[in-house]
C-alpha positions as CSV (number, residue, x, y, z in Angstrom):
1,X,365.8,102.5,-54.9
2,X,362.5,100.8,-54.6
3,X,359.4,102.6,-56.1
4,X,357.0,103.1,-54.3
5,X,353.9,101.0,-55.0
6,X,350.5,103.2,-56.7
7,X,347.6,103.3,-54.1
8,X,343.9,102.4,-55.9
9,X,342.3,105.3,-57.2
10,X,339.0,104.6,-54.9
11,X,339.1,105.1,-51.4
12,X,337.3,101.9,-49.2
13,X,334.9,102.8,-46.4
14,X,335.9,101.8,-43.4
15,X,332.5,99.8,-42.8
16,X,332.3,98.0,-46.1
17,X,334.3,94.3,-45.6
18,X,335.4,92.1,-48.1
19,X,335.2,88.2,-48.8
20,X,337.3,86.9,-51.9
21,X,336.4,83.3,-52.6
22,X,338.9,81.1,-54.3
23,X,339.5,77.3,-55.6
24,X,341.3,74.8,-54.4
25,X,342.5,71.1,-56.3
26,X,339.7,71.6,-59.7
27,X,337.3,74.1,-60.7
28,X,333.8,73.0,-61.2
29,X,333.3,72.0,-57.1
30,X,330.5,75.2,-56.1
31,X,332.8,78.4,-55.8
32,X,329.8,80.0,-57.7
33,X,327.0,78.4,-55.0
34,X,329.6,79.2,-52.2
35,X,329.8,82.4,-53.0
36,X,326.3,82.8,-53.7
37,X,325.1,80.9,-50.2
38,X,327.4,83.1,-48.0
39,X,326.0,85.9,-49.4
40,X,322.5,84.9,-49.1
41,X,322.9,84.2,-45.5
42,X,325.2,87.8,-44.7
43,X,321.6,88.8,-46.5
44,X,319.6,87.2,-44.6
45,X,321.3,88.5,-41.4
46,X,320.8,92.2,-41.9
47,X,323.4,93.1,-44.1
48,X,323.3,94.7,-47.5
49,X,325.8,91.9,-49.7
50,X,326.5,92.5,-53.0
51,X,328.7,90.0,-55.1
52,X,331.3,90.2,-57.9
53,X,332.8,87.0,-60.5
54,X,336.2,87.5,-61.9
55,X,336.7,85.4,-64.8
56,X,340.7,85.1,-65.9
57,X,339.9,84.7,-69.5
58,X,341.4,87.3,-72.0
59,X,337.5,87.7,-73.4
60,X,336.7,90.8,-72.9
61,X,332.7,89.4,-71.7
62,X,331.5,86.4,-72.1
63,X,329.3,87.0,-74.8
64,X,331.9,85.7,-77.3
65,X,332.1,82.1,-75.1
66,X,331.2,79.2,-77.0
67,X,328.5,77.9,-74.4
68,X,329.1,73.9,-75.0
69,X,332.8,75.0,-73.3
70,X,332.3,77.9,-70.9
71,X,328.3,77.5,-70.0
72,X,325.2,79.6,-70.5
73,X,325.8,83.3,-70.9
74,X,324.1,85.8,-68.8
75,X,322.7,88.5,-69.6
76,X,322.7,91.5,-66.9
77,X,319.8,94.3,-66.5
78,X,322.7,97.1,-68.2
79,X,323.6,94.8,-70.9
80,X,326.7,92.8,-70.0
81,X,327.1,89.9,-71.1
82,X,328.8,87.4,-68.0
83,X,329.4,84.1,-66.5
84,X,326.6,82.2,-65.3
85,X,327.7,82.3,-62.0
86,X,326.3,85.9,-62.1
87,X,322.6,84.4,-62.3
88,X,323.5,82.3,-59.4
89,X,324.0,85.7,-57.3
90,X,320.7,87.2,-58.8
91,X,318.9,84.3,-58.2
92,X,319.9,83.6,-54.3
93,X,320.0,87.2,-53.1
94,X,317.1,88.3,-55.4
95,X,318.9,91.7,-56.7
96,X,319.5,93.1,-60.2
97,X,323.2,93.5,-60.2
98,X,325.0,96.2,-62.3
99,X,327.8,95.6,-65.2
100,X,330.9,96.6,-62.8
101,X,330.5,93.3,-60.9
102,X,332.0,90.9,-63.7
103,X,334.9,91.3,-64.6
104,X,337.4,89.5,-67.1
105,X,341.5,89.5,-67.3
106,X,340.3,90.9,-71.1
107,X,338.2,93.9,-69.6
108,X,340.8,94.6,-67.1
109,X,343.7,94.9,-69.2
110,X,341.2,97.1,-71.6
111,X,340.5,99.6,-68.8
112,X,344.1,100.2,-67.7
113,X,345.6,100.3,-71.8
114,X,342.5,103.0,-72.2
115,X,343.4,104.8,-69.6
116,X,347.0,104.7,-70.1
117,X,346.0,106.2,-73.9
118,X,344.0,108.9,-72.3
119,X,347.1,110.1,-69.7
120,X,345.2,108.9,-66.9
121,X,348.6,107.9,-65.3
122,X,350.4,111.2,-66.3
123,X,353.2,110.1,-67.6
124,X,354.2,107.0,-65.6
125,X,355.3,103.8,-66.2
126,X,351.8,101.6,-67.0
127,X,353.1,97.9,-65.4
128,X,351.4,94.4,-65.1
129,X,351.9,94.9,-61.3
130,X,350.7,96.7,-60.0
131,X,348.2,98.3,-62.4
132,X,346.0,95.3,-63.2
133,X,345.7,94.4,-59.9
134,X,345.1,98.1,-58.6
135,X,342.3,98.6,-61.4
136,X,340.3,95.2,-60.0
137,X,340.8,96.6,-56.5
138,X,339.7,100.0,-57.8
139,X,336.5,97.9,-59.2
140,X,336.0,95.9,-56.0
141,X,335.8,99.1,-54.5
142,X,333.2,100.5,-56.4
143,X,330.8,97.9,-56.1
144,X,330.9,98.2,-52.6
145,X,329.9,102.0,-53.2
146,X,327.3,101.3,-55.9
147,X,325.5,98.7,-53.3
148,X,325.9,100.5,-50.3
149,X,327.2,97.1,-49.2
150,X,328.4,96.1,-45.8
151,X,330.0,93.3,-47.4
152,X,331.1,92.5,-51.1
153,X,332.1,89.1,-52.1
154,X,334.6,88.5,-55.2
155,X,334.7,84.7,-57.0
156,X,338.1,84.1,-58.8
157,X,337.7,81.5,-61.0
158,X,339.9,78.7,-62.0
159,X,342.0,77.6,-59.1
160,X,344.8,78.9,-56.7
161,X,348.4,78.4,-58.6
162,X,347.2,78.9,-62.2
163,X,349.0,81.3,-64.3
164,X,345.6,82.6,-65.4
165,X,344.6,84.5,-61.9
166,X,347.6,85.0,-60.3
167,X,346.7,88.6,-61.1
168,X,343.9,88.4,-59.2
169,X,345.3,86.8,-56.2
170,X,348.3,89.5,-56.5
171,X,344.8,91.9,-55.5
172,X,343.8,90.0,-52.6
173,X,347.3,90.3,-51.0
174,X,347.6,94.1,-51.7
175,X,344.0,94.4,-49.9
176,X,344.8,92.5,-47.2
177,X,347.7,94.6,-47.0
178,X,346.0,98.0,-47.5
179,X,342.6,96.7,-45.1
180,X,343.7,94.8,-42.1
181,X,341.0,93.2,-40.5
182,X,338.4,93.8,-43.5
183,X,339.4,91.1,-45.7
184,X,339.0,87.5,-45.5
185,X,339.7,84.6,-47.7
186,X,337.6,81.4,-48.3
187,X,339.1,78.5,-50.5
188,X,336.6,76.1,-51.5
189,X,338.5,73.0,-52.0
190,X,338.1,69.2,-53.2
191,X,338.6,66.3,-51.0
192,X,338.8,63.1,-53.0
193,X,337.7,59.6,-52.2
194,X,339.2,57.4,-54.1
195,X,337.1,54.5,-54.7
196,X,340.4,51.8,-54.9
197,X,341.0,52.8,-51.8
198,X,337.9,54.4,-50.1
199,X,339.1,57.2,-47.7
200,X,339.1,60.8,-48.0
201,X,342.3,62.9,-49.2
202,X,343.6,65.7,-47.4
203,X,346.6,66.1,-49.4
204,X,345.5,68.1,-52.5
205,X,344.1,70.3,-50.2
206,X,347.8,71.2,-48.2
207,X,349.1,71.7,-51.4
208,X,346.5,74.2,-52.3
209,X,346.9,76.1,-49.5
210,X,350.7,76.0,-49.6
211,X,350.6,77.5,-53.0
212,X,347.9,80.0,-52.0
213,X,350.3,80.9,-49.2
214,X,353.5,81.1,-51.8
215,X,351.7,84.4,-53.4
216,X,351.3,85.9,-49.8
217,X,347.8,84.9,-49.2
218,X,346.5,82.5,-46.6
219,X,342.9,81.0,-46.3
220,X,341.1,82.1,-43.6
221,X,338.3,79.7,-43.8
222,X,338.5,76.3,-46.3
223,X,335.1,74.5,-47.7
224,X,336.0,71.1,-48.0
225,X,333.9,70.0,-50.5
226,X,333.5,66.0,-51.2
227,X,331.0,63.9,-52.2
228,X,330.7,62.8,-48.1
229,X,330.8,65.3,-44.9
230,X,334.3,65.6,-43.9
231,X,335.0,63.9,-40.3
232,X,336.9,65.5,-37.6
233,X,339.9,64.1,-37.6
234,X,340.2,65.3,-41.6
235,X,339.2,68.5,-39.5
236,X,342.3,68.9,-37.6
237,X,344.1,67.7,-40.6
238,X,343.2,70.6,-42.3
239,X,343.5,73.0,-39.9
240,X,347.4,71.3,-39.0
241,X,348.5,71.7,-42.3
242,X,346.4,74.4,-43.7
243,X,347.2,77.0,-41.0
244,X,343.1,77.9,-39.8
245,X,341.2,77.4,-37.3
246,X,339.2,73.9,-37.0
247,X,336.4,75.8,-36.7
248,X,337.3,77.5,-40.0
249,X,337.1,74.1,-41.7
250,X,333.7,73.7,-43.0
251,X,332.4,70.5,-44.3
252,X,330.1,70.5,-47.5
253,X,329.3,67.1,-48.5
254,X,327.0,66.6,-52.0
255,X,323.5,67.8,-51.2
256,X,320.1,67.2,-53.0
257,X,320.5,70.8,-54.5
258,X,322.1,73.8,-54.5
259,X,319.8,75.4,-52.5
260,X,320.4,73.2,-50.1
261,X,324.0,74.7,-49.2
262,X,322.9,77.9,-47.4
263,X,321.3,76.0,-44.4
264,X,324.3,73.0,-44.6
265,X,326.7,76.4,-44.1
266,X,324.7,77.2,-41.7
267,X,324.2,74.8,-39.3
268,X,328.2,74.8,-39.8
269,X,328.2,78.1,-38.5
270,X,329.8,79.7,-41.2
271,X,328.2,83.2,-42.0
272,X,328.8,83.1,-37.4
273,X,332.3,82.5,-38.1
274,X,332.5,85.2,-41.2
275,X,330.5,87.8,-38.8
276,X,333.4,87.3,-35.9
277,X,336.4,87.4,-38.1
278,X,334.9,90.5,-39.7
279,X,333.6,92.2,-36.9
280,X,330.6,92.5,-39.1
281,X,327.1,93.9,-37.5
282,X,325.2,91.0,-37.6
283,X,322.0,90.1,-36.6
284,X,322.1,87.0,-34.4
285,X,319.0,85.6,-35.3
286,X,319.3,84.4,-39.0
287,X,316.2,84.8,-40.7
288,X,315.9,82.1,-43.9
289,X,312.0,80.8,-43.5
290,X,311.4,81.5,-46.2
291,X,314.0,80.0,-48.1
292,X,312.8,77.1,-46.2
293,X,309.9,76.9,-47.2
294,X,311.3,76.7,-51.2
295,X,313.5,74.3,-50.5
296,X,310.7,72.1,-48.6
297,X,308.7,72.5,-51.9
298,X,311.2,71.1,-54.5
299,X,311.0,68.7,-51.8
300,X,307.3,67.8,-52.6
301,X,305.7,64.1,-53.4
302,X,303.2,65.7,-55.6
303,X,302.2,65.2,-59.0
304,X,304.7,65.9,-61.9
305,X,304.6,67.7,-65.2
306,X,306.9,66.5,-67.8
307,X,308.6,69.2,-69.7
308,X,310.9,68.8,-72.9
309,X,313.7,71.5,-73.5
310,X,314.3,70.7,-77.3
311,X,318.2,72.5,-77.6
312,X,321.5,72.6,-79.8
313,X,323.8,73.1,-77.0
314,X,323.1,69.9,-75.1
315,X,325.6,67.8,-76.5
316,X,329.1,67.6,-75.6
317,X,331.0,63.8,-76.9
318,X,329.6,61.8,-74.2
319,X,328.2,64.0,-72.0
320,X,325.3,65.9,-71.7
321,X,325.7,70.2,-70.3
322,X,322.6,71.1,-68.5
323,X,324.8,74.4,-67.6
324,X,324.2,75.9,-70.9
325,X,320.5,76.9,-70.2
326,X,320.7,76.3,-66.6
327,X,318.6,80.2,-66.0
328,X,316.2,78.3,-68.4
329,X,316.0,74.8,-66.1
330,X,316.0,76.8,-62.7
331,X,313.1,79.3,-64.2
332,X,310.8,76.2,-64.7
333,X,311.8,74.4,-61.5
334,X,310.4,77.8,-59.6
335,X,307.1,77.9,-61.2
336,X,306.8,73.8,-60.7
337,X,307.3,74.5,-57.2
338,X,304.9,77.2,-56.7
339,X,302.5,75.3,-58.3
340,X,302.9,72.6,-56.1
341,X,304.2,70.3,-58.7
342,X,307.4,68.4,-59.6
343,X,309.1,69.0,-62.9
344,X,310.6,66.1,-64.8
345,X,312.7,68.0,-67.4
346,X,314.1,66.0,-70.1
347,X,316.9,67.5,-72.7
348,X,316.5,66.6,-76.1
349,X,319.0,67.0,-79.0
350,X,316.7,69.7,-82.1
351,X,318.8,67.5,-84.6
352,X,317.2,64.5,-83.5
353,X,314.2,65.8,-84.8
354,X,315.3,66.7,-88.5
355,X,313.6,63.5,-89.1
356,X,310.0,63.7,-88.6
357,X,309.1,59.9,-87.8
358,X,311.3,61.1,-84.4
359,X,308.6,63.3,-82.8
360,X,306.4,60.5,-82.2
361,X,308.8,60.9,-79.1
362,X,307.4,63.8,-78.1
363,X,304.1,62.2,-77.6
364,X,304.8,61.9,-73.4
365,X,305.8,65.4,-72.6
366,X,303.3,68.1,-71.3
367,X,305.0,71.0,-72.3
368,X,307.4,71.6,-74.9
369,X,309.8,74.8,-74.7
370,X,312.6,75.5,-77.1
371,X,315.2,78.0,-75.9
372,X,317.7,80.4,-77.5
373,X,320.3,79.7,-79.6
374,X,322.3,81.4,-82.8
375,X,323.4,79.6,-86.5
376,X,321.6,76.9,-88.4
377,X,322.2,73.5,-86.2
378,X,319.3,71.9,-85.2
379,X,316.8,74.9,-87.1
380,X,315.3,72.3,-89.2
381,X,314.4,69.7,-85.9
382,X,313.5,72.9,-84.2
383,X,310.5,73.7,-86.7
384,X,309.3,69.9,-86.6
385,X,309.3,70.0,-82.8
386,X,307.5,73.6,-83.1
387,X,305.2,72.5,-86.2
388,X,304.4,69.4,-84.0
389,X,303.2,71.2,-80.2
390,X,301.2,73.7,-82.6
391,X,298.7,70.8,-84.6
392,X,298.8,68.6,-81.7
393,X,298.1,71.4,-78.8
394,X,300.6,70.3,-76.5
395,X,301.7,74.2,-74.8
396,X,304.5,75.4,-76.3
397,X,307.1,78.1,-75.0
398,X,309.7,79.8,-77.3
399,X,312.2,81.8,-76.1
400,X,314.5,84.3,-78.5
401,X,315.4,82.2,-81.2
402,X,312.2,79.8,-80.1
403,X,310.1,82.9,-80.5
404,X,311.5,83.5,-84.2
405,X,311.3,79.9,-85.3
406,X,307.7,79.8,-84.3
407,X,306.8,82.8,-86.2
408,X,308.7,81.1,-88.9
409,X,306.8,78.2,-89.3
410,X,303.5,79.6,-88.7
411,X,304.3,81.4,-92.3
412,X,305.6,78.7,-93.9
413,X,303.2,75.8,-92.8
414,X,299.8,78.2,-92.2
415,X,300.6,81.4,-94.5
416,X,301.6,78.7,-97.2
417,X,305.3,80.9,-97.4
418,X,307.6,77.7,-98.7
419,X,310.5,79.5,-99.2
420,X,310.0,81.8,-95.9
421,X,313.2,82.2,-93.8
422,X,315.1,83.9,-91.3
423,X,317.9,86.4,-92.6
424,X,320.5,84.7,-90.1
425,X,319.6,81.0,-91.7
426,X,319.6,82.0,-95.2
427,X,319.8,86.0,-96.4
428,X,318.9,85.3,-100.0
429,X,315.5,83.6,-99.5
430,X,312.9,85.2,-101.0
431,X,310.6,85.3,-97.7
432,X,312.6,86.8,-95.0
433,X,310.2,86.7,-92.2
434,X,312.8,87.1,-90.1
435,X,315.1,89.9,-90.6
436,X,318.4,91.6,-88.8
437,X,317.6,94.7,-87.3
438,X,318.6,97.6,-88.8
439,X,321.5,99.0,-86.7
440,X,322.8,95.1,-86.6
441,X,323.2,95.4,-90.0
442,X,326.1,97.3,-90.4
443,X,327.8,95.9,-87.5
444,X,327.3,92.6,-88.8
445,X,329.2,93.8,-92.0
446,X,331.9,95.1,-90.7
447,X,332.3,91.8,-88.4
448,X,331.8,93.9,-85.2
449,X,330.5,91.2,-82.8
450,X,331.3,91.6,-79.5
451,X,329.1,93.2,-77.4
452,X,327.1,94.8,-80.0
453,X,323.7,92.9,-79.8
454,X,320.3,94.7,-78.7
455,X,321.6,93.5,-75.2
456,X,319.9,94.2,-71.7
457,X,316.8,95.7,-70.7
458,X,313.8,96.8,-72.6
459,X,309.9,97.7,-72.3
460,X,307.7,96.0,-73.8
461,X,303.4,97.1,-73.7
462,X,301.3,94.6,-73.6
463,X,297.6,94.1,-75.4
464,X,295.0,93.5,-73.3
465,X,293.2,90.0,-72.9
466,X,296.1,88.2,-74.0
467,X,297.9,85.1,-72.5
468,X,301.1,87.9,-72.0
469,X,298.5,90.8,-70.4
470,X,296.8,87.7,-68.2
471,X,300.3,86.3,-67.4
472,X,301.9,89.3,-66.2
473,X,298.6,91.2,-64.6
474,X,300.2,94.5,-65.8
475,X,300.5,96.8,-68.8
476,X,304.0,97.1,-69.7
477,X,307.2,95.1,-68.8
478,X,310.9,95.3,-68.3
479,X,312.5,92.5,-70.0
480,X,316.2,91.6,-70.8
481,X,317.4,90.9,-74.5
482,X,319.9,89.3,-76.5
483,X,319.6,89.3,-80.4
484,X,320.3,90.3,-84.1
485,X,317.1,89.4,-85.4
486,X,313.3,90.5,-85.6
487,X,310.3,89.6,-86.8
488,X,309.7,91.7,-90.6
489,X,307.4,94.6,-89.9
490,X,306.2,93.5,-93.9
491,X,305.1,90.3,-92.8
492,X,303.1,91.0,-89.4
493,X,299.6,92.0,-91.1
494,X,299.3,88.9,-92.9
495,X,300.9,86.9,-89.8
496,X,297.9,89.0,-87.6
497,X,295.3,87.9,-90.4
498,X,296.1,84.5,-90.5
499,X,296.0,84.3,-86.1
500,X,299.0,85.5,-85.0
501,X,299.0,87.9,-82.0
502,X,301.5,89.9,-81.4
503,X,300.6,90.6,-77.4
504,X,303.8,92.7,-76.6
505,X,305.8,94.8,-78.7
506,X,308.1,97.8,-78.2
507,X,306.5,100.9,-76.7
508,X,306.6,102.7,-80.7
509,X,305.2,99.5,-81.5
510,X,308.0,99.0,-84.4
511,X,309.4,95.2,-82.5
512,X,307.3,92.7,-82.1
513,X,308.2,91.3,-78.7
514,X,305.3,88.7,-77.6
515,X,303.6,86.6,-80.0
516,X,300.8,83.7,-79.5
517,X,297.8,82.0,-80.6
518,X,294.2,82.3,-79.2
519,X,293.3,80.0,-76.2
520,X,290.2,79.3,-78.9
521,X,293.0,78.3,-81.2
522,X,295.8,76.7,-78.6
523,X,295.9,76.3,-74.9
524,X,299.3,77.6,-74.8
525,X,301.2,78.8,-77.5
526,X,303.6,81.4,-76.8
527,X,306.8,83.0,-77.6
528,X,309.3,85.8,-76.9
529,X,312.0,88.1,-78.2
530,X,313.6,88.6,-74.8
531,X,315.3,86.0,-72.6
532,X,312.5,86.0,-69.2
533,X,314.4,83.1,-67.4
534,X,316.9,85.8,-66.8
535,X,314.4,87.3,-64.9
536,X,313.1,84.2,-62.8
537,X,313.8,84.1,-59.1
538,X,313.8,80.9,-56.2
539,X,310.8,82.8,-54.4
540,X,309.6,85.1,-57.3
541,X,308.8,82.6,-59.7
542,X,308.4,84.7,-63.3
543,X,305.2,84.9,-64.6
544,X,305.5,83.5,-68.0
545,X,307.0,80.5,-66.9
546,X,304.3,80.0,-64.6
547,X,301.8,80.4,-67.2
548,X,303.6,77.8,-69.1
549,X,303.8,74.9,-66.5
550,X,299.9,75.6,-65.6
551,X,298.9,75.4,-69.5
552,X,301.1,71.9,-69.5
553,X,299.5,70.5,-66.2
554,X,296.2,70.9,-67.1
555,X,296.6,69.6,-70.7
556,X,297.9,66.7,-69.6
């Protein structure tokens, strides 16, 4: 006798509809911007969107990710560490969104075993299928509840037919199943042009679909992506062999930027489409001037400021992987563009720099900003790259680790501290300047790394008539972290006598958060504990950054 199959433990609301979003041919093609872009314009229609990333990784977050392989990890407002494509969704629909909308195969499987440990399924049989899937229905669910959303859209990464997310597809079907009429299924797809023989390939495609259609779920709509607009007779290829609509195919060629894609989807008439099939209540007039208006400003002919990101993570063999600071790149982009300027941002390699006669290199850049980072690669270019923008006033920004290796050479080169260090560089130097924070400590012992950082967000109070209190216009700050390590409270009243300002630090004033030099001293010398590109939005530009690009026009 057949058993019967376990109903999620979340009841849907009738209203709220859901859009999964799926690859088709290679990963890598823009399910992240799709999913983003659709969302942005459902937003900008009237309805409340929220969106979720499934990663099929066994990780349990992200945080563990080596970023040169998987990309920058992001840092949510709760704490949880996630895929990039999680800033992408911040960034385009301008939300803070909450922990249960990333999700990993690793997290997943931890939920249901934890459960199954605590009797939550009273005795029964815990299975692959159809627990897992049940549990990231039961979290699909719940997003939709903790948004109020009309319409929640879920990213499975990787592509239809891997082993990795079959899982996950095994979910869609069920809620297809479960919610007729509320589901629907985009597959973002790859259309190759061969160069040896110069016309676009539909065939990938069919096969994609047929093995998205082998595990009971058919695309509703397909984005073919390619690096030209698809033509119509590809069109009714598509729609032929793919089983939609030819309507349902949309075309999304390469584009100048990412935010470029909403409008191309729209004047394909896809969030129309997505509003019909879903019987969604829609606005009919789509409202994105503003996001016009942004993208007509990256646009600009204006005048540029040259900005060097001075990194570890850049380097991959051959290649170079903007992706692994990508919140940092966007963030500076923003405040360029509400400045009315163009940012020319050039990556460059800290262990270049580990020999000094290399920072005569540095000599054409505006601004110099170095971003986070862990271990000791690159530490020693780092501080010549730091040492450098401080004696020859070029405005400097350090973020996390870039705030820490400031502080760090300011003792060493200016306090006179040779053998000053950071505890996670060297925990026998006699000078530890930088030290790990107390209730790291153990954790750090007892090799307890994932998850357990001083992750998410944090206030930080500002002193007044700083760069920080000037920047911000405000008094105190909500900012999100990710670290071991501090500045030593045994080391800040000599740092303080010698011209170091500490301009934020932790409401008991016990973590120094913000430090920087005079304007009498530097034009621009700032760093930070926390991680504010996080933070930085297409049309909220953040402050800091702002300050930043400012400080490096005008000292051109």
């Amino acid at each position: 006798m057949a058993k019967t199959p376990r109903r999620s433990t979340t009841r849907a609301s009738k209203k709220t509809k859901y859009i999964f979003v799926v690859g088709g041919v290679m990963s890598g093609v823009g399910k992240g911007v799709s999913s983003s872009s659709v969302a942005k314009l459902l937003q900008a229609r009237g309805l409340t969107a929220t969106a979720i990333k499934i990663d099929p990784y066994v990780n349990v977050d992200a945080g563990t990710m080596n970023p040169t392989e998987h990309g920058e990890c992001f840092v949510l407002k709760d704490g949880l560490e996630t895929d990039q494509d999680m800033g992408n969704y911040e960034r385009f629909l301008n939300v803070d969104l909450p922990a249960n909308n990333y999700m990993t195969t690793g997290s997943v499987y931890q939920s249901v075993i934890e459960r199954e440990r605590n009797l939550g399924y009273g005795g029964k049989n815990v299975q692959v299928v159809p627990d897992i899937p049940l549990e990231a229905i039961r979290r699909i669910k719940k997003a939709g509840e903790l948004a109020k959303a009309d319409v929640v859209l879920t990213e499975v990464g990787g592509t239809v037919g891997e082993y990795e997310n079959i899982l996950f597809i095994e979910a869609i079907r069920m809620m297809k199943a479960e919610l007729p009429g509320q589901v629907a299924v985009v597959m973002v797809s790859y259309m190759p042009v061969p160069g040896s023989i110069g016309e676009m390939k539909t065939k990938p495609t069919q096969h994609a679909a047929r093995t998205l259609s082998a595990s009971g779920v058919f695309a509703d709509i397909i984005i073919a992506r390619a690096p030209v607009a698809i033509d119509k007779k590809r069109k009714e290829k598509i729609a032929k062999f793919c089983n939609v609509l030819p309507e349902n195919v949309i075309s999304a060629p390469d584009v100048p930027s990412i935010y470029d894609i909403p409008l191309m989807f729209e004047r394909e008439g896809l969030s129309e489409r997505l509003c019909s099939m879903l019987k969604l209540p829609c606005k009919k007039a789509i409202d994105m001037r503003s996001w016009k208006r942004f993208v007509s400003s990256s646009r600009g002919d204006s005048d540029a400021v040259k900005i060097a990101v001075v990194g570890k993570y850049f380097s991959s063999g051959d290649f170079v992987l903007s992706d692994v600071y990508i919140s940092v790149l966007e963030a500076i982009k923003y405040s360029a563009y509400k400045l009315g300027l163009t940012p020319e941002i050039t990556y460059l390699s800290s262990q270049s720099f580990t020999d000094k006669k290399k920072l005569r290199e540095l000599k054409k850049y505006d601004g110099i900003l170095v971003p986070g980072g862990f271990g000791k690669t690159g530490v020693e270019g780092k501080l010549n790259v730091i040492e450098y923008a401080r004696k020859q006033g070029v405005p400097y920004f350090g973020l996390c680790y870039g705030m820490q290796l400031a502080v760090l050479e300011y003792a060493r080169n200016v306090l006179k501290l040779k053998n000053a260090s950071t505890e996670e560089i060297n925990p026998k130097a006699k000078e530890l300047v930088i030290g790990v924070m107390d209730e790291q400590r153990e954790k750090i012992a007892q090799a307890d790394m994932g998850g357990t950082m001083r992750l998410g967000q944090y206030k930080a109070v500002l002193m007044p008539k700083t760069i920080a209190r000037e920047a911000y216009k405000q008094a105190e700050v909500l900012e999100r972290h990710r670290h071991r390590y501090e500045v030593n409270n045994a080391y800040v009243p000599a740092l303080e006598a010698a011209g170091v300002i500490f301009s934020g630090t932790s409401p008991k004033g016990d973590l120094m958060e913000i430090m920087e030099l005079s304007k009498s001293e530097h034009p621009f010398f700032v760093g930070v504990q926390f991680h504010p590109e996080l933070q930085a939005r297409p049309l909220n530009p953040h402050p800091l950054f702002t300050a930043f690009i400012k400080a490096s026009y005008e000292n051109k």
